[in-house]
Structure formats: structure tokens, C-alpha cells
C-alpha positions as CSV (number, residue, x, y, z in Angstrom):
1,X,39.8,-56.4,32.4
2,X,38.4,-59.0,30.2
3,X,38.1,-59.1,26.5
4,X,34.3,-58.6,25.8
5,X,33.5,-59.6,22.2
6,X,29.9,-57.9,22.1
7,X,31.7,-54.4,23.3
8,X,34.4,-54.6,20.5
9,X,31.9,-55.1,17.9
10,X,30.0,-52.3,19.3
11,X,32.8,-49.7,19.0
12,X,34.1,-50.8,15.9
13,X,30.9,-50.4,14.3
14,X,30.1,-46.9,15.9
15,X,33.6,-46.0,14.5
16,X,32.5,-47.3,10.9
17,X,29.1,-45.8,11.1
18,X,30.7,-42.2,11.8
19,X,32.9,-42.4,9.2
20,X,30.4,-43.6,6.3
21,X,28.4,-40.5,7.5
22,X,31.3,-38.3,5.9
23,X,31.5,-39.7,2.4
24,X,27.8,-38.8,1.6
25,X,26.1,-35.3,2.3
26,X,24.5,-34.5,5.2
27,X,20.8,-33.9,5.0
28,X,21.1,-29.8,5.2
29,X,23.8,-30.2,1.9
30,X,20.7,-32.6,0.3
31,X,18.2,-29.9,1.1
32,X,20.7,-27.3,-0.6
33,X,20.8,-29.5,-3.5
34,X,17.3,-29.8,-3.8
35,X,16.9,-25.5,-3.4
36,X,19.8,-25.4,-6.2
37,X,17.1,-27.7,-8.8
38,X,18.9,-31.0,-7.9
39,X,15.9,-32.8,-6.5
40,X,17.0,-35.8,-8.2
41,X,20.5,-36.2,-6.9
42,X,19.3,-35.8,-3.4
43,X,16.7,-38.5,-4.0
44,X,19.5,-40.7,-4.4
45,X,21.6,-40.1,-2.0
46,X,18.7,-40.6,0.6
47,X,18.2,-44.0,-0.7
48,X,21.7,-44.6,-0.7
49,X,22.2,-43.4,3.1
50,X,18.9,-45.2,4.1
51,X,20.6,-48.5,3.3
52,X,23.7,-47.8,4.1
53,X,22.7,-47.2,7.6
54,X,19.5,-49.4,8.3
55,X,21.6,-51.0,10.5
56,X,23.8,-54.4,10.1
57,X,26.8,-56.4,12.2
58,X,29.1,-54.5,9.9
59,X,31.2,-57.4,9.8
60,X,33.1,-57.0,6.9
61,X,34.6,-53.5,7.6
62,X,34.8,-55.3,11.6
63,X,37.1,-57.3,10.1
64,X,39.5,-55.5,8.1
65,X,39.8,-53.4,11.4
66,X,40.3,-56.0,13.6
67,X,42.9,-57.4,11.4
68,X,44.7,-54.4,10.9
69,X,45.1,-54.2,15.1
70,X,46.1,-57.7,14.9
71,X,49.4,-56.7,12.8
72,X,49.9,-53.7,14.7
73,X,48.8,-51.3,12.2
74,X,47.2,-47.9,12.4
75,X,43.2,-49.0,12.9
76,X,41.7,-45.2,12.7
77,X,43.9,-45.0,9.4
78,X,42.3,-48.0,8.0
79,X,38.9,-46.8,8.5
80,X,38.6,-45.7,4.9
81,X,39.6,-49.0,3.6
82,X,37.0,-51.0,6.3
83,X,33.7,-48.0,4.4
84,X,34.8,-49.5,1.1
85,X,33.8,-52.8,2.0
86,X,30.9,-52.0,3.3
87,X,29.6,-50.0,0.4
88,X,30.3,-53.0,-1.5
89,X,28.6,-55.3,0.7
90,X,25.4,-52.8,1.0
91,X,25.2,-51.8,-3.0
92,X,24.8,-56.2,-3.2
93,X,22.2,-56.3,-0.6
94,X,20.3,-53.3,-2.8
95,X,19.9,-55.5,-5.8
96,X,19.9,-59.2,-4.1
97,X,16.4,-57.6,-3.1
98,X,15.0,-56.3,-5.9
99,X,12.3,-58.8,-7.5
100,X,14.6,-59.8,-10.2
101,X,16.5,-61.6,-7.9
102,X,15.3,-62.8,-4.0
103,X,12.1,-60.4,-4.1
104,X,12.6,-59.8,-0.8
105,X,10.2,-57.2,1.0
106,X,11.8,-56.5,4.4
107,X,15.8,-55.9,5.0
108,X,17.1,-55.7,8.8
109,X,13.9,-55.2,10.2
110,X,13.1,-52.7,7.6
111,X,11.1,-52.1,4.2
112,X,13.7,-52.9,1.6
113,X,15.4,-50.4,-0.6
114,X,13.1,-50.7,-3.9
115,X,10.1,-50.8,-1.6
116,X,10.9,-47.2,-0.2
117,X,12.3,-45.8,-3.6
118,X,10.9,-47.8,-6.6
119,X,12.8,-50.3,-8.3
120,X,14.8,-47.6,-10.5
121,X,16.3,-45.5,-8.0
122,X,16.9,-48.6,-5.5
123,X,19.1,-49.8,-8.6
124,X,21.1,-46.5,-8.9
125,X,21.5,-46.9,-5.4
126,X,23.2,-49.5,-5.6
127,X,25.4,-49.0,-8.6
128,X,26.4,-45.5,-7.0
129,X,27.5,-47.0,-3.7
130,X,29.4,-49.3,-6.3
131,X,30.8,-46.9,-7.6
132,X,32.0,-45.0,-4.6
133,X,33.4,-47.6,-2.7
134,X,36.1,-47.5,-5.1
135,X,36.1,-44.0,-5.4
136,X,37.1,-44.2,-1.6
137,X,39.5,-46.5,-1.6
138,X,41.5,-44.8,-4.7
139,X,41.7,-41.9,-2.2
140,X,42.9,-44.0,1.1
141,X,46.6,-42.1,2.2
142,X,49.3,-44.4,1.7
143,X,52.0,-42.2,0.9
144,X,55.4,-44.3,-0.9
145,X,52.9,-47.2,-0.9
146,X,51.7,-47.2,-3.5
147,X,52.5,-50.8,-4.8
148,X,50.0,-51.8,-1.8
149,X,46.9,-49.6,-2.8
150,X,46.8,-51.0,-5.9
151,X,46.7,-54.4,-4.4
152,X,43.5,-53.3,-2.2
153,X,41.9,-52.0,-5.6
154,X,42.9,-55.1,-6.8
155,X,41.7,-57.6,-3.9
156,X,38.6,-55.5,-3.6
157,X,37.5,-55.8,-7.6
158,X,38.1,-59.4,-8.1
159,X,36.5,-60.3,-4.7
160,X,33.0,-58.4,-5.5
161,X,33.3,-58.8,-9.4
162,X,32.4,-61.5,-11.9
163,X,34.8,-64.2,-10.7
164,X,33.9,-63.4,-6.7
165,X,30.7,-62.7,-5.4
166,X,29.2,-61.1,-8.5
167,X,29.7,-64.8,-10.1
168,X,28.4,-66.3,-6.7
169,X,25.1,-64.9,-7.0
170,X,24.9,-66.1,-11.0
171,X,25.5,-69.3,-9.9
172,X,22.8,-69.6,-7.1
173,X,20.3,-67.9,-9.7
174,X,21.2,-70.5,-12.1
175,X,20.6,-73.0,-9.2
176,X,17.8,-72.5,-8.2
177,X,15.2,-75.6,-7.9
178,X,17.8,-78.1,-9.5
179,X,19.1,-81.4,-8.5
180,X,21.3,-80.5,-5.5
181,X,25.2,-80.4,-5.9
182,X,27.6,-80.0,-2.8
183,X,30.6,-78.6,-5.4
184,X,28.0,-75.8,-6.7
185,X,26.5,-75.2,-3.2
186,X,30.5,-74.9,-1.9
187,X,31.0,-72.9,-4.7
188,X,28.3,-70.9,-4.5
189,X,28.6,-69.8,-0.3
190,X,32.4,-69.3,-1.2
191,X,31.8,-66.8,-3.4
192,X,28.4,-65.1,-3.2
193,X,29.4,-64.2,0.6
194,X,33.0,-65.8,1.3
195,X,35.1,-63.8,-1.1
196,X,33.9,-60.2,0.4
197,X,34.9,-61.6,3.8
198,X,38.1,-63.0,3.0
199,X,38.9,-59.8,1.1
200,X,38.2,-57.7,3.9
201,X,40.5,-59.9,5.9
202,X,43.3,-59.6,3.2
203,X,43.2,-55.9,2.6
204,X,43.7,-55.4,6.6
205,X,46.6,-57.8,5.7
206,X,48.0,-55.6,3.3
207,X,47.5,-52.4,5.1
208,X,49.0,-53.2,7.9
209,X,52.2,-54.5,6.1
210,X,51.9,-57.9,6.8
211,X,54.1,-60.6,4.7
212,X,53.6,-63.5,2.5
213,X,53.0,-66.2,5.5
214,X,50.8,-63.8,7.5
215,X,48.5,-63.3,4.7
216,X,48.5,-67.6,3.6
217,X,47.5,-68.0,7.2
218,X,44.8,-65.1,7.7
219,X,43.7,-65.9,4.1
220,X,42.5,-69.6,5.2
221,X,41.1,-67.7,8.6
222,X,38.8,-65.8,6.3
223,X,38.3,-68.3,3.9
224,X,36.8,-70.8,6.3
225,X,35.0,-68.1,8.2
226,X,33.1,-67.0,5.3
227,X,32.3,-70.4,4.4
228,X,31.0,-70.5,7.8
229,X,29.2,-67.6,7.8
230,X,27.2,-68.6,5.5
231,X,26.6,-72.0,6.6
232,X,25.5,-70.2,9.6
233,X,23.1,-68.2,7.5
234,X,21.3,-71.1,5.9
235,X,20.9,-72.3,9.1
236,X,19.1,-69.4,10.3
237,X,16.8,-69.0,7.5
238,X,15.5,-72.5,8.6
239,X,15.9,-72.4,12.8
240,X,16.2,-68.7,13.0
241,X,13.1,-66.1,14.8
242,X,11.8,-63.7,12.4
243,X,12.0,-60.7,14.7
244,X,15.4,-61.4,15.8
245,X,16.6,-61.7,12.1
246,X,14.7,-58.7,10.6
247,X,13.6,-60.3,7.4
248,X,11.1,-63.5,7.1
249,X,12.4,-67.1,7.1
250,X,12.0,-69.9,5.4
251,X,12.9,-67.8,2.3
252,X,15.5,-69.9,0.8
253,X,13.4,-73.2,0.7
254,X,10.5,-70.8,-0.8
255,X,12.7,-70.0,-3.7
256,X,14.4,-73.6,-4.3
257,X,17.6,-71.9,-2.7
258,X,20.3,-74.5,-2.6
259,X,22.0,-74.3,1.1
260,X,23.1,-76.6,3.6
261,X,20.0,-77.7,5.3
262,X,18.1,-78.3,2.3
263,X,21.1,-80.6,0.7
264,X,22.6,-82.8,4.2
265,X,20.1,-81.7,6.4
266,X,20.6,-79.8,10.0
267,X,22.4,-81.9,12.1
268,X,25.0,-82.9,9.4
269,X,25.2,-78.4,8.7
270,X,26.0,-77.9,12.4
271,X,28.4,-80.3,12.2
272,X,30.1,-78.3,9.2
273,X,29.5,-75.0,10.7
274,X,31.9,-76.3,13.7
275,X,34.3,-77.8,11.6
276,X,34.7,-74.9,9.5
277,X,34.8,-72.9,12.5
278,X,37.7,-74.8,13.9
279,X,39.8,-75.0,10.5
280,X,39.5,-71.0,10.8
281,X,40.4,-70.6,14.0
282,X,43.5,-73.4,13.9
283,X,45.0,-71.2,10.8
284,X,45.7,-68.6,13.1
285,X,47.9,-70.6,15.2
286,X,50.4,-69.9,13.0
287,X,50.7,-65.9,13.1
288,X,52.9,-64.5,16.1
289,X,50.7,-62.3,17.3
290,X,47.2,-62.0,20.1
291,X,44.9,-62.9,17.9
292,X,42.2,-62.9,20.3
293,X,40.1,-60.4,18.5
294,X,40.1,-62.3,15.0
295,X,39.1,-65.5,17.3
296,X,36.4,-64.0,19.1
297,X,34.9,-62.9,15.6
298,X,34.8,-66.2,14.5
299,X,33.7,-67.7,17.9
300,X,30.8,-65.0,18.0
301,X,29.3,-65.4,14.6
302,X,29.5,-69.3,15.5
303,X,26.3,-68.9,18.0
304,X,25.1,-65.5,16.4
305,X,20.8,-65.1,16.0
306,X,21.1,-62.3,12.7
């Protein structure tokens, strides 16, 4: 039977989605909460879930996972490790919203976060789901292995924090509307979304037990791939159809966003996109194992619509 790409992604997702579900309370433990006076804290946790599962590629958790099989390890073990990711990468998507920041009204097809809950609680939102992605991860079983969960703490923390994509997003704030710079707009897609992907990437790595030459290699998959991702993005936000994408385009040239288009223009962006594409997929030439599933990622977010 032939490898179907759309089919994996499917499953994995489904698999993620189930076990985010368990690490916040169902909605008969939110209605207890509220009969116990706790209106508040089940307030919250319904904004939190309502982000958390408008929907998404779930990508970065897709990855970990698929890495993880790659090296032979334990996939359904890894699952907690792939939620933490995502809790990160949702909590970021909370605030990039908020007015503050892009002021964006729409989010997968759906009303945004602060547009639901106020600005306030979509803010707590996000600094809970923070908060309990690493709360998750401290509790991932890696019994005489401890040396390694650390290093996923570690990995996780630098990529979203203020030298990863915390400081990404600083810098595309404090670019905004000025002369255009390829090292800050490099810097900028590295970071604000290429250091969650690569870290998802490298945290499969180290779960699954890989060594210092497997993670080089699947370090420079991610790290183009993320670079290409959000090449990709920028493209989108310029080519891309509204509907199919679930939030309005044209948003990035509204707010002086530096990308790709807007600096060398769209034929001289695909050409990167492919490039990048290419210098991700010929870094895992190197690793001894099928990686058919890490190619097929990179192959399907190449030509993806949202």
C-alpha cells in the first residue's frame, strides 16, 4: 500500500487532538467548577480549549511524532512531548492576535480568541497554556533518563523564549514599515516560526535516543523547513484564498510586515521556498533510516493552501 501523506497527517493529528483533550477538564468538570463558585476558572479554561482546538495542521506536534517513528522510538509515548509544542505554539497565536500586536479579527476560520473572551481573559489564556505546556513536559515518563528531559525543557524554553521565537516576534514589531533588510527578515522567519519547528524536530530527536550526527542532520531538516514554512506563509498571505486560509489576506502588506514578497518579490520567493525545500530534504540523506515520513512533511507543506 502506498504512503499517503494527507492520511498520516490526518491520524497523527486525531491522535494529538485526543490527547490535548485530557490535560484540560472536560466540560461536565467545568460545569462542577462553576456549581463549586469557580465561575472564573472555568471561563478560562473554555477560552483556553476553544483555541486550543479551533482546528490547525498541528504541524509542530506532527513533527516531533513523525520524528520519533523515524528513529524507531515509542510514537504513543511521545505524545505528551508532541501537546507541549502545541500549547506553545497556540498560547503565541492567542496574543499575536490581540490588537497590541497583528489585531487580527478571524483565526482558522474563526473569531479570534480576544474577540470571544475580551482582551484580558484571551491574555490569561495564553499565559496559562504557557504555563502548562511546561507543566506537561516536566511530567513526560522517562524513567533513568533523566539527563534527556531536561534537555527537552531545555530545547523547548530557548526555542519559544526571548532568544527564539519570543525575540522573533520583537523583531518583526520593531520592523514594521522600515527600509527592508534580508538579514532581519531571515532573522526574523527563523525565529518567530522556525525555532518552534526545529525544536519540535529536535526534541523527537532526543526522545527517541538519537545521537550527535542524527540530531546535526535532522537539525538542518527542521531548520530549513521552518524557514520554508514561513516563506510559504508570506506567500500565501499575498496568493492565498481567504476561505481556504481562514483568516483575511493581504494582512502583512496592511501592517508594513516585512516578508518575502514584499522585499524580492514572488517569483524570486518561490524560487527560495524550493531551494529551502531541497536543502531540507538533502539533510536527510544522511540519517540511515526511511525517512519517507519527515520528506513527505516537507514535500506537503511545499504546495500547502493554509
Amino acid at each position: 500500500m502506498s504512503f499517503v501523506i494527507e492520511d498520516y497527517l490526518k491520524e497523527a493529528a486525531c491522535e494529538v487532538e485526543q490527547a490535548m483533550d485530557k490535560l484540560l477538564p472536560s466540560g461536565k468538570e467545568r460545569m462542577f467548577s462553576r456549581h463549586a463558585g469557580l465561575e472564573s476558572t472555568g471561563l478560562l479554561i473554555e477560552s483556553m480549549r476553544y483555541s486550543l482546538f479551533a482546528g490547525g495542521k498541528r504541524i509542530r506536534p506532527i513533527l516531533a511524532l513523525a520524528t520519533v517513528e523515524t528513529l524507531g522510538g515509542n510514537r504513543q509515548a511521545a505524545l505528551p512531548v508532541a501537546c507541549s509544542l502545541e500549547l506553545i505554539h497556540t498560547y503565541s497565536l492567542i496574543h499575536d492576535d490581540l490588537p497590541a500586536m497583528d489585531d487580527d479579527d478571524f483565526r482558522r476560520g474563526k473569531p479570534t480568541n480576544h474577540k470571544v473572551y475580551g482582551e484580558a481573559v484571551a491574555v490569561l489564556a495564553g499565559d496559562a497554556l504557557l504555563t502548562l505546556a511546561f507543566q506537561v513536559l516536566s511530567q513526560v515518563e522517562m524513567p533513568q533518563r533523566e539527563k534527556e528531559l531536561l534537555q527537552l525543557i531545555r530545547i523547548l524554553s530557548d526555542a519559544s523564549g526571548y532568544a527564539g521565537m519570543i525575540g522573533g516576534q520583537m523583531a518583526d514589531i520593531q520592523a514594521e514599515g522600515k527600509q527592508p533588510d534580508p538579514q532581519t527578515l531571515e532573522f526574523i522567519h527563523r525565529h518567530k516560526t522556525g525555532d518552534l519547528l526545529r525544536a519540535a524536530v529536535q526534541m523527537g530527536a532526543v526522545f527517541a535516543g538519537a545521537n550527535e550526527q542524527e540530531i546535526l542532520h535532522l537539525t538542518l531538516y527542521a531548520m530549513n523547513l521552518g524557514l520554508a514554512f514561513q516563506i510559504q506563509d508570506d506567500l500565501l498571505d499575498v496568493e492565498g484564498n481567504a476561505d481556504q486560509l481562514g483568516k483575511s489576506t493581504g494582512a502583512d502588506e496592511a501592517h508594513g510586515k516585512l516578508t518575502y514578497p514584499s522585499l524580492f518579490g514572488l517569483e524570486e520567493s518561490h524560487k527560495k521556498l524550493n531551494e529551502t525545500t531541497q536543502q531540507a530534504l538533502s539533510a536527510l540523506n544522511h540519517l540511515p533510516h526511511d525517512t519517507t515520513v519527515l520528506r513527505e512533511i516537507a514535500n506537503y507543506l511545499l504546495t500547502r493552501v493554509n
